[in-house]
N, C-alpha and C positions, 0 to 999 in steps of 0.2 A: 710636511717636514721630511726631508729627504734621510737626513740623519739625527741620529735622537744621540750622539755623542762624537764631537770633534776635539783628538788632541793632537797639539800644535809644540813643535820641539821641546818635549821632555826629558829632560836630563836631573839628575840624578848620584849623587858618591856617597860612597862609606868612606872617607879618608882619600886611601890611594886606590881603593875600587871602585871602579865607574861603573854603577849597575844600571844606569841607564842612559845613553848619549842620543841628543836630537832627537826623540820618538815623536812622527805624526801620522796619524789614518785617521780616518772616519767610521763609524761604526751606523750602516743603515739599518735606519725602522723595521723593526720586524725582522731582520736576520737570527742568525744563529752565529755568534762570530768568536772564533777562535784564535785566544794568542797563545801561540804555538812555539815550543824552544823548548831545548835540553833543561834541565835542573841548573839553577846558576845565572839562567837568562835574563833575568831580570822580571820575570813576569810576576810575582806575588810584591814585590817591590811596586811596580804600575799599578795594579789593582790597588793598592792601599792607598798610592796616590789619589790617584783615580775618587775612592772612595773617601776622602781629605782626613784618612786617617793618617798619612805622612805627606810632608810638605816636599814639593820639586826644587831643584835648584833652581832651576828656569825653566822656561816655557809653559803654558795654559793649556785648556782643556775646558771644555762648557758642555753643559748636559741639555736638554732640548732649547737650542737658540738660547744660550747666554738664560736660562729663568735663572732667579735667586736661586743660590744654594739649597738655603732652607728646604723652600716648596720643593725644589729638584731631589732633595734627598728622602723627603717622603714618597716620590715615585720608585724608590728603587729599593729592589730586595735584594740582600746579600747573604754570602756564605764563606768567609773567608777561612773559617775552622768551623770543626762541628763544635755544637752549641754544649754550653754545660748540664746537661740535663737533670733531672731529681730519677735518681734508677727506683726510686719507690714508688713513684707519683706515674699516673697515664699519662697518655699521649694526651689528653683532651686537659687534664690539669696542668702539665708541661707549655702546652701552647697558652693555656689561658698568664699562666707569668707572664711568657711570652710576650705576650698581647701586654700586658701592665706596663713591659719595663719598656716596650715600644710608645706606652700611652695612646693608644687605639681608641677609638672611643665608638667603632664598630665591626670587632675582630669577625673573619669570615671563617670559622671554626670547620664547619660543616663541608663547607666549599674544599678548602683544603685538602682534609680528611679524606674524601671520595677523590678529589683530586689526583691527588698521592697514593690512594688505594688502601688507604689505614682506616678508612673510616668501623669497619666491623671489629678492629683490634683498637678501637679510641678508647677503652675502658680497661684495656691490660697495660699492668706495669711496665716501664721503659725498659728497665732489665729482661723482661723475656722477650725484647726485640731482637731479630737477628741484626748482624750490620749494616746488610741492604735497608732493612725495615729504619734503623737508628740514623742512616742518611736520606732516608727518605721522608723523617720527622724533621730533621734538621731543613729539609725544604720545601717542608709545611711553614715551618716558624720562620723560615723568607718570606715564601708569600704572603703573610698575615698583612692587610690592610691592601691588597691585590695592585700592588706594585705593576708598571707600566715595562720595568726592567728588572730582569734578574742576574745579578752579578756572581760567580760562582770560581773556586781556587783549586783544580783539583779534584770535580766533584766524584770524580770514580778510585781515589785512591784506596786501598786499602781491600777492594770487594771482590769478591769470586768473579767468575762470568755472570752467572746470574744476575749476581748484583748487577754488576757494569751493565746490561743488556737494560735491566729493569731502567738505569738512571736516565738511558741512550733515550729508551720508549717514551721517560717522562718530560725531558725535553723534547722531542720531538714533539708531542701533544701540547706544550706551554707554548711553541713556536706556532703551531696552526691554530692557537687561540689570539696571537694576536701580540705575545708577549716578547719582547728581545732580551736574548741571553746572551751574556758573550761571558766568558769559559774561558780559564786558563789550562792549558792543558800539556804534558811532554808529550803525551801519546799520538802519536801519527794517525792510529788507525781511528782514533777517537774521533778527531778533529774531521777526519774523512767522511767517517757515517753520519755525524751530526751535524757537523756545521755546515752554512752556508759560505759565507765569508772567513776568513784568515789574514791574522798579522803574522808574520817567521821572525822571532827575536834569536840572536846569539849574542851571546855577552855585551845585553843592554843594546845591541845595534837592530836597529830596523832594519829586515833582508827585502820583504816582500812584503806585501800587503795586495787585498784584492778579493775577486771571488776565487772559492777553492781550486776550481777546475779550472781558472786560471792563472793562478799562483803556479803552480803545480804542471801545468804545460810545458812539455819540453819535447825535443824530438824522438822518433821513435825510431828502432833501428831493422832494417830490412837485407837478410842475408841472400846473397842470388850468383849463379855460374853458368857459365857456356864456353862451349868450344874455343871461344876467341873475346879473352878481356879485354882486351884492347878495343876491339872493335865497341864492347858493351858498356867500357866506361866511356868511350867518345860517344855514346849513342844517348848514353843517361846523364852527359853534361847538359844538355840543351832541355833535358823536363825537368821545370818547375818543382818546386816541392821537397828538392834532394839538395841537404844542406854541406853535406860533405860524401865523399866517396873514398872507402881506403879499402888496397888491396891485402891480404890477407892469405897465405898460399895462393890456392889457386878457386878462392874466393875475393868477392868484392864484397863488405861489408856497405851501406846506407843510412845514413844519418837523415831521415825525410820527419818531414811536417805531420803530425799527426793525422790531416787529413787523404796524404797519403800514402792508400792501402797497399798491398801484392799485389791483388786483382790487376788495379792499375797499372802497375808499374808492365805485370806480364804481357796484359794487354798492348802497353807501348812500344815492349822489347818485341812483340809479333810482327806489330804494322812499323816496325822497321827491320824487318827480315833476323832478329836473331830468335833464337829461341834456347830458354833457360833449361838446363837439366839439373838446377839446383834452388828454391826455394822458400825462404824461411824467415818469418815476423817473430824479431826479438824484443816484444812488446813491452818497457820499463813499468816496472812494479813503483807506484806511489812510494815506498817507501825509500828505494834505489831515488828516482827523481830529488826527493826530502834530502837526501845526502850529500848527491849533486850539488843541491842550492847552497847549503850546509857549506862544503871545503872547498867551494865556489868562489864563495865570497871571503874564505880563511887566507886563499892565495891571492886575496884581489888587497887585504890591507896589509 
């Protein structure tokens, strides 16, 4: 199974707000996939789809090859808000409702527990959890019945570094166990360090989808001078790789391919008799590129 979730033009309105128009990507097995958008995006709106807690205008969505609902929704663990929990009651009592109101009929208690790294604190009250510890119970009571998917809304809102660090490590280890998570998220940087894959929503529009590092690809820009721009722009017409060239005082700025480098470029301006007295890789910051795609696509509708 290539992908353990296909959805196919999901659209979506509140009235006169379209929170979701034509959404479709594929979500593969065993990724870490991130839908990614400002606040407003439409993304907790999808998830809920998703999870047939709210109904689409149109368009479908199947979870591993079209299974029944039913069976499909027992593979998957979610967290769309943290859980209500009892602040008197342990973590090991909290999970065990948990388990009832799920009707489990063999909760993996223990698993979780060590999983999550709560297992030595299973018999202290939920109230003397810190909030890292109280979201990380809340992703115990996902996994209960060891779901094949974990569905998640924001799982880092509200938490220190710490916290956020702790969640980042716990996915990461739910990923190399085998498990797919896909994550809704505003956070750039989140989406960065954890995920593998990514969708880019703005106001309910699919921008991008793909793997992260290629969502995310775009050119990089390379600053360079010599005696004679003329000569050096007619030199760096003919390499590859140089998507635009603009002049800039009495610099040429480079629009090139991420694959290429200075080295290169110096190298070529040599073995064609110029040589640079000026230059300098203006390598875009992920989060610059994110904005890029962002007012990109705001002047393109």
């Amino acid at each position: 199974m290539d992908s353990v979730l296909k959805v196919q033009g999901i659209s979506k309105a509140y009235g006169t707000i379209q929170a979701l128009s034509d959404v479709s990507f594929h979500v593969p097995t065993g990724s870490v996939f991130g839908i990614l958008g400002p606040n407003g995006s439409g993304k907790t709106t999808l998830l809920g789809i998703l999870l047939h807690i709210l109904q689409s205008d149109s368009g479908n969505y199947s979870w591993f090859d079209e299974m029944p609902s039913d069976q499909a929704r027992q593979q998957i663990g979610s967290l769309l808000e943290t859980p209500n929990f009892y602040h008197y009651l342990s973590a090991y009592d909290n999970l065990k409702i948990a388990a009832r109101i799920k009707r489990l009929t063999n909760p993996n208690f223990d698993f979780v527990l060590k999983t999550l790294g709560l297992y030595d604190r299973r018999n202290s009250a939920f109230q003397t959890f810190s909030l890292g510890m109280k979201q990380r119970l809340a992703l115990a009571s996902a996994l209960l019945g060891k779901p094949k998917i974990l569905v998640l809304d924001e799982p880092t809102n509200g938490l220190d570094p710490n916290g956020i660090a702790e969640i980042r490590d716990l996915i990461g280890n739910l990923h190399h166990q085998g498990i797919t998570v896909i994550m809704a998220s505003h956070l750039l940087d989140e989406v960065e360090k954890v995920c593998t894959h990514v969708a880019v929503l703005k106001k309910g529009n699919l921008l991008l989808s793909g793997k992260v590092d290629e969502v995310f690809r775009s050119t990089d820009q390379i600053e360079i001078s010599s005696s004679d721009l003329n000569a050096l722009s007619d030199v760096l017409k003919s390499l590859a790789g140089i998507n635009q060239i603009q002049q800039i005082g009495d610099r040429l700025l480079l629009h090139c391919n991420e694959q290429k480098t200075p080295q290169a470029i110096n190298e070529y301006c040599a073995q064609n008799g110029i040589y640079l007295s000026h230059l300098a890789w203006k390598k875009k910051s992920l989060e610059r590129k994110f904005m890029e795609l962002i007012n990109e696509n705001q002047t393109k509708q």
